[in-house]
C-alpha positions as CSV (number, residue, x, y, z in Angstrom):
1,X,0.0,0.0,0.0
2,X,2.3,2.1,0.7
3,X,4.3,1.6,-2.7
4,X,1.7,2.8,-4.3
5,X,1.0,5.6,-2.5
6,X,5.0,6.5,-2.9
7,X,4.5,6.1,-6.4
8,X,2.0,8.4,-6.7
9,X,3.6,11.2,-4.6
10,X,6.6,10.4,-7.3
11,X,3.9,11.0,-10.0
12,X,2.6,14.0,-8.9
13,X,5.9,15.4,-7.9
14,X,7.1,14.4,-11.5
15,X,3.7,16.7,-13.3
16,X,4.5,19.6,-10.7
17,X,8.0,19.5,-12.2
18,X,7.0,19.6,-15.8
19,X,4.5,22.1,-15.4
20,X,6.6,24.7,-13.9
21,X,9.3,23.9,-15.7
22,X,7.7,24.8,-18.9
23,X,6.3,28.0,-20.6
24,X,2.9,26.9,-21.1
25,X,0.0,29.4,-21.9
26,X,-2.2,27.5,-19.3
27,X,-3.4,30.5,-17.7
28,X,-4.2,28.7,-14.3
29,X,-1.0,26.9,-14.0
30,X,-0.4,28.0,-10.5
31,X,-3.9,27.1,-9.7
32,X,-2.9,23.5,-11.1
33,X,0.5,23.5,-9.0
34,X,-1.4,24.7,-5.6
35,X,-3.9,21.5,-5.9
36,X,-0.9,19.3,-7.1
37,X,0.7,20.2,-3.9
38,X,-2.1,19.8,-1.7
39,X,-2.6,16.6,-2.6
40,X,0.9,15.6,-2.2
41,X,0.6,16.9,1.6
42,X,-2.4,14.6,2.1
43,X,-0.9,11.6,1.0
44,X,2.2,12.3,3.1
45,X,0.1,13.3,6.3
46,X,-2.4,10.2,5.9
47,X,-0.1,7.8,4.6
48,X,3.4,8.3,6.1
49,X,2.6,10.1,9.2
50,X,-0.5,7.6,9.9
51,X,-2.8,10.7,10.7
52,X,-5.7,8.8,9.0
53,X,-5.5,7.2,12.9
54,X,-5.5,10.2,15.0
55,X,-8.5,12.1,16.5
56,X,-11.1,13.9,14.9
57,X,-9.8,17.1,15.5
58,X,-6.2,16.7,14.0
59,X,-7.8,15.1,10.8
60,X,-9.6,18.9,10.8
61,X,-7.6,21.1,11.3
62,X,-5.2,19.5,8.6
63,X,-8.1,20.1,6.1
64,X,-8.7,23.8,7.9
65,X,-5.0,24.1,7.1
66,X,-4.8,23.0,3.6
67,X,-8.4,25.3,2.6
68,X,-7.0,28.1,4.1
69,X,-3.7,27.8,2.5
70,X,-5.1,27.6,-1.2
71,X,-7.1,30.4,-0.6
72,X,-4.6,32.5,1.3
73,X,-1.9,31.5,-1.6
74,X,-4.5,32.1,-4.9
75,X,-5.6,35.4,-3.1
76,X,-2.2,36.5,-3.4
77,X,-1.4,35.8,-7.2
């Protein structure tokens, strides 16, 4: 399970790359990068830290965390 999920992080990691590194007219390609990222985090926190055990209330603020980071971050674009 957790190959997979390693694998996938590598993936994602791997499109973030290739869409920063290029000069694409994709005019929300931050936007892109931003989700990209955030689901990154997630499969580190649940999978690797094991927070898809912990209370309630970490598992919440996590996804507090992450909502008010994308909208803090596109906000300031």
């Amino acid at each position: 399970m957790n190959l997979k999920i390693l694998f996938a992080l590598l993936g994602l990691t791997f499109i973030t790359a290739v869409l920063a590194s290029q000069k694409l007219l994709i005019h929300y390609t931050i936007e892109i990068i931003i989700i990209l990222s955030i689901l990154k985090f997630y499969g580190v926190v649940f999978y690797f830290m094991e927070l898809k055990e912990a209370h309630l209330f970490w598992k919440t603020s996590i996804f507090i965390f992450t909502f008010l980071f994308a909208i803090i971050t596109v906000i300031m674009i």
